[in-house]
Every structure is written in C-alpha cells, then in structure tokens.
MOPAC internal coordinates of N, CA, C and O (Angstrom, degrees):
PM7 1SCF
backbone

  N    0.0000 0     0.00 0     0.00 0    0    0    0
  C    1.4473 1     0.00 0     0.00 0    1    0    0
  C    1.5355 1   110.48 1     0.00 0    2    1    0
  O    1.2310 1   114.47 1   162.24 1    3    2    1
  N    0.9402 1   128.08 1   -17.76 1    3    2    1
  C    1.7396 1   129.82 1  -152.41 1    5    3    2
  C    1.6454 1    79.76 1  -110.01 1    6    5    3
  O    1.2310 1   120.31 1   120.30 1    7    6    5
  N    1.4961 1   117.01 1   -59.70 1    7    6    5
  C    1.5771 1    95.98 1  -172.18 1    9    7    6
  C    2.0883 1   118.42 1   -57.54 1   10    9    7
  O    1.2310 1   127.94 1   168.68 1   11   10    9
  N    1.4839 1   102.31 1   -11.32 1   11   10    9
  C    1.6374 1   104.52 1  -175.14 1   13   11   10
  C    1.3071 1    82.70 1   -72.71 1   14   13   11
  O    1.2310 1   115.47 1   140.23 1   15   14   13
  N    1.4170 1   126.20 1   -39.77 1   15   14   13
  C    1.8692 1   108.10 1  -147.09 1   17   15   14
  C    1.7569 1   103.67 1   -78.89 1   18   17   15
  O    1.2310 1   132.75 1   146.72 1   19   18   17
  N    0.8730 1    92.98 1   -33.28 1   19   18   17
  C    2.0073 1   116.26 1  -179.64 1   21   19   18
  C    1.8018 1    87.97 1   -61.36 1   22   21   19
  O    1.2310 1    94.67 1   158.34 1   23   22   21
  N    1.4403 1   161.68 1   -21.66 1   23   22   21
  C    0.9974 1   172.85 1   -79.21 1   25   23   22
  C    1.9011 1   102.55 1   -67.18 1   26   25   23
  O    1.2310 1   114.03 1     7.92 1   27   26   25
  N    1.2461 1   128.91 1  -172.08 1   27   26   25
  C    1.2923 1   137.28 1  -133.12 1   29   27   26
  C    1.6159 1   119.50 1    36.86 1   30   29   27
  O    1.2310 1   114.88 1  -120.78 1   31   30   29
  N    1.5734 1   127.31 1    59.22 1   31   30   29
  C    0.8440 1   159.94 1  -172.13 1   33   31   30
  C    1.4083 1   116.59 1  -116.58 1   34   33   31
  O    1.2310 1   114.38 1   -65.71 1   35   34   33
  N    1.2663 1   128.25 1   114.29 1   35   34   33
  C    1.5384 1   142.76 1   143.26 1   37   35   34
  C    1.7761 1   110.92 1   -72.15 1   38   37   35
  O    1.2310 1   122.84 1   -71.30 1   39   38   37
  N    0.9382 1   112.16 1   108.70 1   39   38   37
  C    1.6187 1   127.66 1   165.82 1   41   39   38
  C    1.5801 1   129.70 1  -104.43 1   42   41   39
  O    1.2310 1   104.29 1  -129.25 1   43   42   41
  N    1.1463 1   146.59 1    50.75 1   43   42   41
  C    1.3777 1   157.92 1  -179.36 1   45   43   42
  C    1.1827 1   106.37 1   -54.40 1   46   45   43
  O    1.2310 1   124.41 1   -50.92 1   47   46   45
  N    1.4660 1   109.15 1   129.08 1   47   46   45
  C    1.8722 1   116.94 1   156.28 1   49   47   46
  C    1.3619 1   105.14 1   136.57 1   50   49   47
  O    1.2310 1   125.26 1   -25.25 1   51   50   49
  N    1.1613 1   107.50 1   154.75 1   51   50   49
  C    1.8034 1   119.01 1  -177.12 1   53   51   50
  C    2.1924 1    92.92 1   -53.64 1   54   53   51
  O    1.2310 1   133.47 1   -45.60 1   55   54   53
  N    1.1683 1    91.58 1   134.40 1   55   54   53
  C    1.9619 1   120.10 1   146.68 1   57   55   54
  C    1.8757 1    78.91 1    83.93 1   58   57   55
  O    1.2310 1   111.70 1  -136.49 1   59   58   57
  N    1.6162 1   133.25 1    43.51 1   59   58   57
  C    1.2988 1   108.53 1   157.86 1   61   59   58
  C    1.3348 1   107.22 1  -123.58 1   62   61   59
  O    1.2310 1   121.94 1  -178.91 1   63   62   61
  N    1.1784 1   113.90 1     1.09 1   63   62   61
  C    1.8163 1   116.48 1   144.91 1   65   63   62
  C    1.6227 1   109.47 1   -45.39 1   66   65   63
  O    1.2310 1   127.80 1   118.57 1   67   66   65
  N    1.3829 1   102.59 1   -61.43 1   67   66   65
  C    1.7232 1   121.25 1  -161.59 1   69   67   66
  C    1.6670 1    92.97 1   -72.37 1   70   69   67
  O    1.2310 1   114.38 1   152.04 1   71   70   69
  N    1.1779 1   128.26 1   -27.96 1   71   70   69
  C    1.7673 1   106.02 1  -161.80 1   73   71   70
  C    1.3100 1    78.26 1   -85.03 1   74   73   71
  O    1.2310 1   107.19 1   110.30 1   75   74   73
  N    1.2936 1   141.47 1   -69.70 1   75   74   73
  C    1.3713 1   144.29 1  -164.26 1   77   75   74
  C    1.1974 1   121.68 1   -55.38 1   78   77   75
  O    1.2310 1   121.25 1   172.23 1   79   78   77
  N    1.0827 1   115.21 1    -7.77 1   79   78   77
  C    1.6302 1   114.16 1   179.32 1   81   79   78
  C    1.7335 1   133.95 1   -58.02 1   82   81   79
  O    1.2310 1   128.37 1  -179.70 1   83   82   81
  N    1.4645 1   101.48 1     0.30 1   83   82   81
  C    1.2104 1   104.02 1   174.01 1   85   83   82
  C    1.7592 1    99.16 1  -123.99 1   86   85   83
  O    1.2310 1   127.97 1  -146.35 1   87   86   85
  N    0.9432 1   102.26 1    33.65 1   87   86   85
  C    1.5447 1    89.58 1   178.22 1   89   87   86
  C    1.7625 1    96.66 1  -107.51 1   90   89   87
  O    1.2310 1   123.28 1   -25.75 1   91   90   89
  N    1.2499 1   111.32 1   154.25 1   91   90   89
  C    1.3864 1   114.25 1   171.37 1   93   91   90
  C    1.4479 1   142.95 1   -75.30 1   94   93   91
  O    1.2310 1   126.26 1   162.65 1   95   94   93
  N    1.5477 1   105.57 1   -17.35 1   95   94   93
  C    0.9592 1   127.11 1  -175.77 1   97   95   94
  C    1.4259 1   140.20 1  -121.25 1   98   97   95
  O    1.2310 1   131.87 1  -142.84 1   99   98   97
  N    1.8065 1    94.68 1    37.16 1   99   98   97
  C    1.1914 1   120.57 1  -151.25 1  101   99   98
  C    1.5710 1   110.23 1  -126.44 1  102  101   99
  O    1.2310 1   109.84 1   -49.11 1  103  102  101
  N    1.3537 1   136.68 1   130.89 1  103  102  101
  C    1.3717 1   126.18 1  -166.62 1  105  103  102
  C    1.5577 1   100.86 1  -133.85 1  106  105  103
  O    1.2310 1   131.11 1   -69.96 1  107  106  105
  N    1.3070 1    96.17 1   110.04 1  107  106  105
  C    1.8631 1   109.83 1  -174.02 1  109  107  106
  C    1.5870 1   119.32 1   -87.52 1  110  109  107
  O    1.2310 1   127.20 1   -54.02 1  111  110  109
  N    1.5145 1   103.76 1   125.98 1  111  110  109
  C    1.7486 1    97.48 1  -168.98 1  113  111  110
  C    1.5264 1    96.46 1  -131.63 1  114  113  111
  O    1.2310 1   124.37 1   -31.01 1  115  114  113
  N    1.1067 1   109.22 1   148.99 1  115  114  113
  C    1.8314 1   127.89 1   162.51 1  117  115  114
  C    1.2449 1   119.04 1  -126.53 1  118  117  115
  O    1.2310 1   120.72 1   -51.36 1  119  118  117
  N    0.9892 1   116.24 1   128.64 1  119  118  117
  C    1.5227 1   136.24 1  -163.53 1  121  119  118
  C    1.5954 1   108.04 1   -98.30 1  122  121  119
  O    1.2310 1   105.22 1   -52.54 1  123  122  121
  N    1.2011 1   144.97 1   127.46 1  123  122  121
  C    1.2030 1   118.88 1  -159.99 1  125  123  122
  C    2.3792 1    86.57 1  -154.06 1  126  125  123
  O    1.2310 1   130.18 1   -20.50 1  127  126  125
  N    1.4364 1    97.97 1   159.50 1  127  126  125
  C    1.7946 1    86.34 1  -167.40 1  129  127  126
  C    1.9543 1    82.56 1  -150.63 1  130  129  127
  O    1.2310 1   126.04 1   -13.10 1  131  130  129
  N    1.1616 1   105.99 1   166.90 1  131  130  129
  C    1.2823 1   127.22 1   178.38 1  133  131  130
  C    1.9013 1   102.22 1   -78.16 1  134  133  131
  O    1.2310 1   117.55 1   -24.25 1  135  134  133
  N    0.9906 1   122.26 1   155.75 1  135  134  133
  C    1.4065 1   144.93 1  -153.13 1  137  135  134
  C    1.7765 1    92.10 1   -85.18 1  138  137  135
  O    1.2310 1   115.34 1   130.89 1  139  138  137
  N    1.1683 1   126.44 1   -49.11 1  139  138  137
  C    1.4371 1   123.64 1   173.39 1  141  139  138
  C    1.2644 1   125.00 1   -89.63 1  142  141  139
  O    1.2310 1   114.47 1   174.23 1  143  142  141
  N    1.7506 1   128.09 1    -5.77 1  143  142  141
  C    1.3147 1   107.20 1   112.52 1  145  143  142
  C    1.5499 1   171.84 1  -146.45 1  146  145  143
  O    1.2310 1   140.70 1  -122.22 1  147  146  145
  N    1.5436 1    77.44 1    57.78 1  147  146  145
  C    2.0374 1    93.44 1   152.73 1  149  147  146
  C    1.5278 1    99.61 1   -76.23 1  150  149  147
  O    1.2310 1   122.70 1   144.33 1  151  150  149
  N    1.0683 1   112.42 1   -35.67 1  151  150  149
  C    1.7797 1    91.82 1  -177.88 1  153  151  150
  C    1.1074 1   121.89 1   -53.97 1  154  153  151
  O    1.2310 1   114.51 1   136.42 1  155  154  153
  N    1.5599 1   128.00 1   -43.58 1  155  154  153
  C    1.6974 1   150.40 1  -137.47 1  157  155  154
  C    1.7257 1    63.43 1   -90.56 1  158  157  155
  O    1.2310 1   120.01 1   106.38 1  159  158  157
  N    1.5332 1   117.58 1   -73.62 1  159  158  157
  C    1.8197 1   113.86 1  -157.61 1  161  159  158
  C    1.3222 1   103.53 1   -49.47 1  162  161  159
  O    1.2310 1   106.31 1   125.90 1  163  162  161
  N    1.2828 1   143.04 1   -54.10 1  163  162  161
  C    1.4405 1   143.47 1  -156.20 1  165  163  162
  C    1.7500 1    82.77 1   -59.98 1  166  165  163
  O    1.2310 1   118.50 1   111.52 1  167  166  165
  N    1.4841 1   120.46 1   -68.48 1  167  166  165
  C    1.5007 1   120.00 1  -131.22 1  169  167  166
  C    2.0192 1    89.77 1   -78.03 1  170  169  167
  O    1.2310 1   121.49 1   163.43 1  171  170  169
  N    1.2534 1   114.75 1   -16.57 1  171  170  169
  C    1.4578 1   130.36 1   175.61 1  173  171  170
  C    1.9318 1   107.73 1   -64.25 1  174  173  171
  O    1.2310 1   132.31 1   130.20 1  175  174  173
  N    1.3136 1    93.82 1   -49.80 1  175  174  173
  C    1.5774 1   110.14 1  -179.23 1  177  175  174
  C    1.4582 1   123.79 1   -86.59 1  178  177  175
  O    1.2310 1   131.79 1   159.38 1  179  178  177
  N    1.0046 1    94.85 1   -20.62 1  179  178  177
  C    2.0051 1    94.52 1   173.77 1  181  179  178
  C    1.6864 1    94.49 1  -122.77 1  182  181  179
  O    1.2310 1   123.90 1   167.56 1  183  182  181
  N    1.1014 1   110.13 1   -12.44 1  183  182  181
  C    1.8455 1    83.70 1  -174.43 1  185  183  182
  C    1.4589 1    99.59 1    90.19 1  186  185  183
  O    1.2310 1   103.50 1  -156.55 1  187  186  185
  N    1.1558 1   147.95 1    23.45 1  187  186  185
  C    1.6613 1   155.10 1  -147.54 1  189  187  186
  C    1.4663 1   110.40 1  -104.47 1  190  189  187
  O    1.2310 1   113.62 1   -67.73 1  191  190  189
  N    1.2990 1   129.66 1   112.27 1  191  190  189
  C    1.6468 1   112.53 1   168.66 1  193  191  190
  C    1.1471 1    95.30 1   -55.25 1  194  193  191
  O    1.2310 1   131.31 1   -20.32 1  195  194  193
  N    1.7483 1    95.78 1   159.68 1  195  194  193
  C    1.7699 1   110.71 1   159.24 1  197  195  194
  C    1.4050 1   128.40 1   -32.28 1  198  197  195
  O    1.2310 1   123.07 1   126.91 1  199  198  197
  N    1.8110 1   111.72 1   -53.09 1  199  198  197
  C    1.2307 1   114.35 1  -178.61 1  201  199  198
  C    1.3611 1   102.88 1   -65.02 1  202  201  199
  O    1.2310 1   105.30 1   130.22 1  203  202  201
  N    1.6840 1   144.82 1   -49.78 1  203  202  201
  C    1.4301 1   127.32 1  -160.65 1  205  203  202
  C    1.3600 1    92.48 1   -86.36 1  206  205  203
  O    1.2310 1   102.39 1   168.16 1  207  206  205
  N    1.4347 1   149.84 1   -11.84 1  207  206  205
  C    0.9304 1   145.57 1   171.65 1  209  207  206
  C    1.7421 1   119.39 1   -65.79 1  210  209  207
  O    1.2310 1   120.58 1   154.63 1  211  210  209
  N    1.1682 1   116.50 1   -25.37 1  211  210  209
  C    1.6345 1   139.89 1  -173.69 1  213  211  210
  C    1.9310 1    85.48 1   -95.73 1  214  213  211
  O    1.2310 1   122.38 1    99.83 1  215  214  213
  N    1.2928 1   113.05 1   -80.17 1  215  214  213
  C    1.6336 1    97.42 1   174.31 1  217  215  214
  C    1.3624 1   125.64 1   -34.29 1  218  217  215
  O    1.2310 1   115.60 1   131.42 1  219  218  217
  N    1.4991 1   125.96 1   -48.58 1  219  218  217
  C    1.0843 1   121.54 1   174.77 1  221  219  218
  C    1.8098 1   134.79 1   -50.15 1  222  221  219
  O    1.2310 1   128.18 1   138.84 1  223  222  221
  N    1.5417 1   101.85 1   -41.16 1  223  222  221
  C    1.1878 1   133.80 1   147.05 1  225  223  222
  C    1.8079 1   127.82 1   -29.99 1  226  225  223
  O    1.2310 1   136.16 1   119.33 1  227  226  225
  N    1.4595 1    86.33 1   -60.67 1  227  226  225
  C    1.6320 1    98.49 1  -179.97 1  229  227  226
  C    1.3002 1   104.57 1  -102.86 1  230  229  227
  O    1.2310 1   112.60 1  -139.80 1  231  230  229
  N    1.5291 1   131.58 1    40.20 1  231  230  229
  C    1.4001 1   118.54 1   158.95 1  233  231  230
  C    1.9066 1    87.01 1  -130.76 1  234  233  231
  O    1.2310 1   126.63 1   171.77 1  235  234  233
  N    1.1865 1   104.86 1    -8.23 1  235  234  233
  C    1.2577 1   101.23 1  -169.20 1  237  235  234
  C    1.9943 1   116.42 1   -81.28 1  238  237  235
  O    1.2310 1   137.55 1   156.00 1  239  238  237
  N    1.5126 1    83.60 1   -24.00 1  239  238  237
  C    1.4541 1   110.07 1  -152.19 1  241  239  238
  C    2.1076 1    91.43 1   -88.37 1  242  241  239
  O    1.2310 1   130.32 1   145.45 1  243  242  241
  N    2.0095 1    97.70 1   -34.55 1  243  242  241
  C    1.5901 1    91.05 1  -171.55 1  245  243  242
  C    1.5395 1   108.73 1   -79.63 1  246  245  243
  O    1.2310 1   125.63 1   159.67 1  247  246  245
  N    1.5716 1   106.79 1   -20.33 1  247  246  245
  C    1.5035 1   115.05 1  -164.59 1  249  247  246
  C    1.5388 1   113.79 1   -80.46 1  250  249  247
  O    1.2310 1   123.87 1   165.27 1  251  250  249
  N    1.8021 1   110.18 1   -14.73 1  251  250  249
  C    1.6862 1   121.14 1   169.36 1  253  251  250
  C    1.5175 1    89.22 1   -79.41 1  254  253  251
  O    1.2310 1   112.64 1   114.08 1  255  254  253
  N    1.5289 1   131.50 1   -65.92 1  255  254  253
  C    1.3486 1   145.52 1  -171.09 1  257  255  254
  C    1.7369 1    93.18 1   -16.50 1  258  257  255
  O    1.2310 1   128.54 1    92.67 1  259  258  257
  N    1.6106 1   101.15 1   -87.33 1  259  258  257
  C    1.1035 1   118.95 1   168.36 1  261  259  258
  C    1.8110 1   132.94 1   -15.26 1  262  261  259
  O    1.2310 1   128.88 1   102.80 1  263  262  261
  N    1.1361 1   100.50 1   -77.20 1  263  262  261
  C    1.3287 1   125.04 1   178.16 1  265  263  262
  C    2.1476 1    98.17 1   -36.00 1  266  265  263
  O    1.2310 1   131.40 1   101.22 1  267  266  265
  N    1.3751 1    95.60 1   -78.78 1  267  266  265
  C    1.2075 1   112.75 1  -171.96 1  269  267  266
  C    1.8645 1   110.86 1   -54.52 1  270  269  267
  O    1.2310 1   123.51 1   132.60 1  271  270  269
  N    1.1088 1   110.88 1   -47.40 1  271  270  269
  C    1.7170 1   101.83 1   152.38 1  273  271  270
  C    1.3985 1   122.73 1   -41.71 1  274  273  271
  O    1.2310 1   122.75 1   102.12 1  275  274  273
  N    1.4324 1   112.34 1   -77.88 1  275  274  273
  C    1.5810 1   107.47 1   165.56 1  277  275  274
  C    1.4890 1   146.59 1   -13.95 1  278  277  275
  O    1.2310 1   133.59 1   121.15 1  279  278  277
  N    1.2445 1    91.34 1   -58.85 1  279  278  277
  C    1.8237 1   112.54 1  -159.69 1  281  279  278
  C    1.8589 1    89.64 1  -106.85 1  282  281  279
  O    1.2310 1   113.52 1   139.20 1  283  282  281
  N    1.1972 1   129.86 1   -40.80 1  283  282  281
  C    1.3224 1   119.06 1  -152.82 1  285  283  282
  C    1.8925 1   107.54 1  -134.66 1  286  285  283
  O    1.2310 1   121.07 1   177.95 1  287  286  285
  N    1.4441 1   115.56 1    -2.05 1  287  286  285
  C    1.3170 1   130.27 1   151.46 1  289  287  286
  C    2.1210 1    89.90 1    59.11 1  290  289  287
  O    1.2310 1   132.54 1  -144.26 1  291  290  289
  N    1.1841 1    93.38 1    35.74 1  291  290  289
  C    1.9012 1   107.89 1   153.10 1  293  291  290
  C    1.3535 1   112.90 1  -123.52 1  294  293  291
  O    1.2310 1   130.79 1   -13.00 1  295  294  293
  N    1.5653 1    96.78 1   167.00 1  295  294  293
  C    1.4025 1   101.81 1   171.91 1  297  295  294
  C    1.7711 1    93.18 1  -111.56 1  298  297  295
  O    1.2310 1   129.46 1   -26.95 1  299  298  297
  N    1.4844 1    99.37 1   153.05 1  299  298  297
  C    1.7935 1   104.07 1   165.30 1  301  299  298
  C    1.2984 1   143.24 1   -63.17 1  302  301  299
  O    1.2310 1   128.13 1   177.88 1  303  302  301
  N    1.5160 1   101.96 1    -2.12 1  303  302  301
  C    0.9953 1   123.50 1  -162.28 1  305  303  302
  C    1.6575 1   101.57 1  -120.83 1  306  305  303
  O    1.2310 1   122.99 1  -157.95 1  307  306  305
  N    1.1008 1   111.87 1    22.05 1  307  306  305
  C    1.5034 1   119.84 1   178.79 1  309  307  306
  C    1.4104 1   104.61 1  -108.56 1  310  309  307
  O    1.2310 1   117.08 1   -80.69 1  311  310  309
  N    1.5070 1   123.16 1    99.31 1  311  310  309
  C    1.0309 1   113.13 1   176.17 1  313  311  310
  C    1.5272 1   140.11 1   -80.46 1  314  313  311
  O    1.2310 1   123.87 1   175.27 1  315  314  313
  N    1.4940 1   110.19 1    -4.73 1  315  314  313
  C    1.5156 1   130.17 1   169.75 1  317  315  314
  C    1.7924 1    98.97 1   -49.95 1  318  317  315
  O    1.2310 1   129.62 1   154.12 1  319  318  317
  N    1.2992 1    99.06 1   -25.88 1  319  318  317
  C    2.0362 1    81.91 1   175.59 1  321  319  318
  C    1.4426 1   105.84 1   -79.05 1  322  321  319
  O    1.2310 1   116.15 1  -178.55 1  323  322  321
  N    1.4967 1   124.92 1     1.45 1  323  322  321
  C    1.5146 1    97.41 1   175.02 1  325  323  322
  C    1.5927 1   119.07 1  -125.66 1  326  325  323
  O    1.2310 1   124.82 1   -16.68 1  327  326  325
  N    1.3267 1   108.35 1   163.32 1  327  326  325
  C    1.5704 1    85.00 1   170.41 1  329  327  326
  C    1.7219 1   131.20 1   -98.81 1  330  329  327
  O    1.2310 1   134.71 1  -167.26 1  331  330  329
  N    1.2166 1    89.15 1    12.74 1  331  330  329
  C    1.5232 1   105.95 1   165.40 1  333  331  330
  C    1.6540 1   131.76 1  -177.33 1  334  333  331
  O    1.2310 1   116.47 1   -71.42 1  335  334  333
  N    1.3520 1   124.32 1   108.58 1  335  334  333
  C    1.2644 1   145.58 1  -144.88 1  337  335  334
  C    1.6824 1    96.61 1   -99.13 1  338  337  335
  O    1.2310 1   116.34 1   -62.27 1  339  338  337
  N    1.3982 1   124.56 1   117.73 1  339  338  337
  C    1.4853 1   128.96 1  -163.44 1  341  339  338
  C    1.6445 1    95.95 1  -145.69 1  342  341  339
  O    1.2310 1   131.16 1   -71.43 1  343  342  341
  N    1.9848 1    96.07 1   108.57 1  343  342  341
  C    1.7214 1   105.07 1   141.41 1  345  343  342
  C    1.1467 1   131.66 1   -54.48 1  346  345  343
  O    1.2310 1   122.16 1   -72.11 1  347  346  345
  N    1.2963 1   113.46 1   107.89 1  347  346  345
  C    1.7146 1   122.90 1  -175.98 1  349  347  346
  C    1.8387 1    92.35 1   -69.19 1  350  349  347
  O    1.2310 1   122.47 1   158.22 1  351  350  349
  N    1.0645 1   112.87 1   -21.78 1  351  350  349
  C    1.4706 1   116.95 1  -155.19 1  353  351  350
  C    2.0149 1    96.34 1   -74.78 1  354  353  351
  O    1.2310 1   125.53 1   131.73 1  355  354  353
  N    1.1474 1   106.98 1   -48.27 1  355  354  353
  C    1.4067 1   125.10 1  -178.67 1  357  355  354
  C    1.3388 1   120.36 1   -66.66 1  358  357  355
  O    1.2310 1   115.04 1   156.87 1  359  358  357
  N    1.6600 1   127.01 1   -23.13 1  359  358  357
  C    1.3123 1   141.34 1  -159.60 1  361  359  358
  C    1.5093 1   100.34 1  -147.16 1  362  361  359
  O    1.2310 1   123.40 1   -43.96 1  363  362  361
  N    1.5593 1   111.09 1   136.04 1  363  362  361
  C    1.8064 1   110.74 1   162.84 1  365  363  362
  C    1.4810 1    92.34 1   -69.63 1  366  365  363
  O    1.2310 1   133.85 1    10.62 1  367  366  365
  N    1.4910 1    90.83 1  -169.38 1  367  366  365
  C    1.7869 1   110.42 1  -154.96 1  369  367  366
  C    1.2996 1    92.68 1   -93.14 1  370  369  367
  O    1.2310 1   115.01 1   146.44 1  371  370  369
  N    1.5131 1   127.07 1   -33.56 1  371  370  369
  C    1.0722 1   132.79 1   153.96 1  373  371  370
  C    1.7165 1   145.53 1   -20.14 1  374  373  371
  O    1.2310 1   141.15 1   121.76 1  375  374  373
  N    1.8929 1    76.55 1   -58.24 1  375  374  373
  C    1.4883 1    92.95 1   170.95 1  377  375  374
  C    2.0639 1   106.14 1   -80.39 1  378  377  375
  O    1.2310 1   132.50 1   148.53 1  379  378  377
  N    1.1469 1    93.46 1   -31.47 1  379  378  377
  C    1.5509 1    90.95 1  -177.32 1  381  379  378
  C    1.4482 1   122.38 1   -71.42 1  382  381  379
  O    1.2310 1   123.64 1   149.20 1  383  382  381
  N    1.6238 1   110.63 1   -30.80 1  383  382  381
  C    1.8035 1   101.40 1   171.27 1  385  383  382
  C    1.6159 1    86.58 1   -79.32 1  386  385  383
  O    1.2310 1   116.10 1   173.81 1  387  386  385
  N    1.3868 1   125.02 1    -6.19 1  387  386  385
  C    2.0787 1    76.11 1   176.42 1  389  387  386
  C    1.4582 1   112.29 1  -102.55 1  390  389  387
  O    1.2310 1   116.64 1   168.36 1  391  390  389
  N    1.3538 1   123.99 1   -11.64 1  391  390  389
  C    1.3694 1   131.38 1   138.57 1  393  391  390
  C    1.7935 1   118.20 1   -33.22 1  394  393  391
  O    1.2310 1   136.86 1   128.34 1  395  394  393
  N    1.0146 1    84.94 1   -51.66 1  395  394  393
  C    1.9198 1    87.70 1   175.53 1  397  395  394
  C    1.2248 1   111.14 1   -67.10 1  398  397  395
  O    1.2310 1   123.07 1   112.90 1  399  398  397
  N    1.6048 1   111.73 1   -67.10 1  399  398  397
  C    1.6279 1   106.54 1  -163.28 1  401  399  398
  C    1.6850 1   100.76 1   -67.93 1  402  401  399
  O    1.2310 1   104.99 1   149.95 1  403  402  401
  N    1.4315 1   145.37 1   -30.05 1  403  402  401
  C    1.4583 1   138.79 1   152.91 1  405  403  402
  C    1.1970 1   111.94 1   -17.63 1  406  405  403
  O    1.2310 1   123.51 1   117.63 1  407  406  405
  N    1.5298 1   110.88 1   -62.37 1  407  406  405
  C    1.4340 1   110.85 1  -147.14 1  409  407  406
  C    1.9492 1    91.51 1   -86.78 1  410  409  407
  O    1.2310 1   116.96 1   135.83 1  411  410  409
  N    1.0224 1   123.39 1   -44.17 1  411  410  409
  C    1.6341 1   124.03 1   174.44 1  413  411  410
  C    1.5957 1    94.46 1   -57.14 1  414  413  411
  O    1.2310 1   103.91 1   113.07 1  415  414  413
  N    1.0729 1   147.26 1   -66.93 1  415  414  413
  C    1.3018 1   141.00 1  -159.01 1  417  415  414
  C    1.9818 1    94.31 1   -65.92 1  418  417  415
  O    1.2310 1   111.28 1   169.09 1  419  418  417
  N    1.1798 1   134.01 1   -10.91 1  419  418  417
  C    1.5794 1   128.76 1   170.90 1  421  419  418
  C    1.2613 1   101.92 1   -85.14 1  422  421  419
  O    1.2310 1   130.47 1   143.43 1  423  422  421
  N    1.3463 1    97.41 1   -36.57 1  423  422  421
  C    2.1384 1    97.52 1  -167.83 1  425  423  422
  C    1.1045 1    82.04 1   -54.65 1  426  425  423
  O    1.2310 1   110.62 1    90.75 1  427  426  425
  N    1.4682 1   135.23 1   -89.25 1  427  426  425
  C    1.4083 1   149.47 1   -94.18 1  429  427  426
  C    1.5364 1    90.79 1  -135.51 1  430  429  427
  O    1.2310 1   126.51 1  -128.65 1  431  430  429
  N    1.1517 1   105.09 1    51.35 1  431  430  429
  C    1.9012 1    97.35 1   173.19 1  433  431  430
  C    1.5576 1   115.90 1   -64.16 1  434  433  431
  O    1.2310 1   114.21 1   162.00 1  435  434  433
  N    0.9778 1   128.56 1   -18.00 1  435  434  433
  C    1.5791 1   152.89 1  -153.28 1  437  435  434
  C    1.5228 1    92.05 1   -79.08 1  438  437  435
  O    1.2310 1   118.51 1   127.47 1  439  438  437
  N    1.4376 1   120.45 1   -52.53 1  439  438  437
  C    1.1839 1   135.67 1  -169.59 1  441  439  438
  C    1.6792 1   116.42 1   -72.92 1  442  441  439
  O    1.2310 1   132.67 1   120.94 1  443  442  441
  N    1.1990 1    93.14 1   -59.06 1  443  442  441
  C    1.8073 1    89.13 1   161.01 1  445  443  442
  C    1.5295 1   147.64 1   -96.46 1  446  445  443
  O    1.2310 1   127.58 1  -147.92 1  447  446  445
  N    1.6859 1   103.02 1    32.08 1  447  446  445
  C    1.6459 1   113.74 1   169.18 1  449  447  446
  C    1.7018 1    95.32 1  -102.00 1  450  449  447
  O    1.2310 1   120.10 1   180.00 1  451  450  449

C-alpha cells in the first residue's frame, strides 16, 4: 500500500485492484484471454499436456475465485474494480501496452506535460 501511495508503481496479483481502490492515483487493469490460449501459454510455459494444462488452469482460476472471496468479499470477475478490462486474446501485447499506456497517459494527463 505505501509503495501505491508513493505512485509510479507496478502492483500485480489478486485483491491489489481492491486494496488500492481508494487511492487516487491508481489505474486498475485485468487482463483476461480466451480458454485455448491460456492453455497453448500454460502448456508453452511449463511444458504441460493439455489435460494438466486445463487442470492447471482450473485450480488456478478457483484458487484466485477463492482467495478474492475470502480476504476481499469480490468476485474476479467483477469488473467495476477496474478501470479497464483487456482481451489479450483479441490484441498482441504490443497492441495492449499501447492501449494501456494511452489510456493511463488520458487518465493522468497532468502527469505527463
């Protein structure tokens, strides 16, 4: 929390949308991809058959589910916690950090004149 308030900060991981959410100077993103391929990435990144690659997936997917119920009483799939929700599946990564840094450089024009 202290490094969000200090801001030029990268923060990654389930519930730092939600801790930060009242800070002002904070721009919340979820990254979200089609089901065949997080698979291709999982089974690309661990070396994973399809089948432990699909398990991996769905223990991964209940244990954020989870987590974020618990500790922060959301679901992940609520996108009102962010301020902008991006198919990796639809866009290279390319197109998506310049989608990102666009849309942060509109928030926060103040910051970069």
């Amino acid at each position: 929390m202290q490094l969000a308030k200090f801001g030029k900060t990268i923060i990654v991981g389930r519930g730092s949308a939600i801790i930060t959410s009242k800070l002002p100077n904070c721009f919340h993103i979820r990254l979200v991809a089609p089901l065949e391929q997080r698979l291709k990435h999982v089974q690309e990144v661990f070396n994973y058959s399809k089948p432990n690659a699909m398990e991996y997936i769905k223990r991964e997917d209940e244990n954020r589910k989870k987590y974020l119920k618990s500790h922060f009483f959301r679901e992940p799939d609520d996108a009102t916690i962010y301020h902008l929700v991006i198919n990796t599946g639809k866009l290279s990564y390319l197109e998506v950090a310049d989608v990102i840094a666009q849309a942060v450089i509109k928030k926060y024009s103040e910051s970069f004149n």
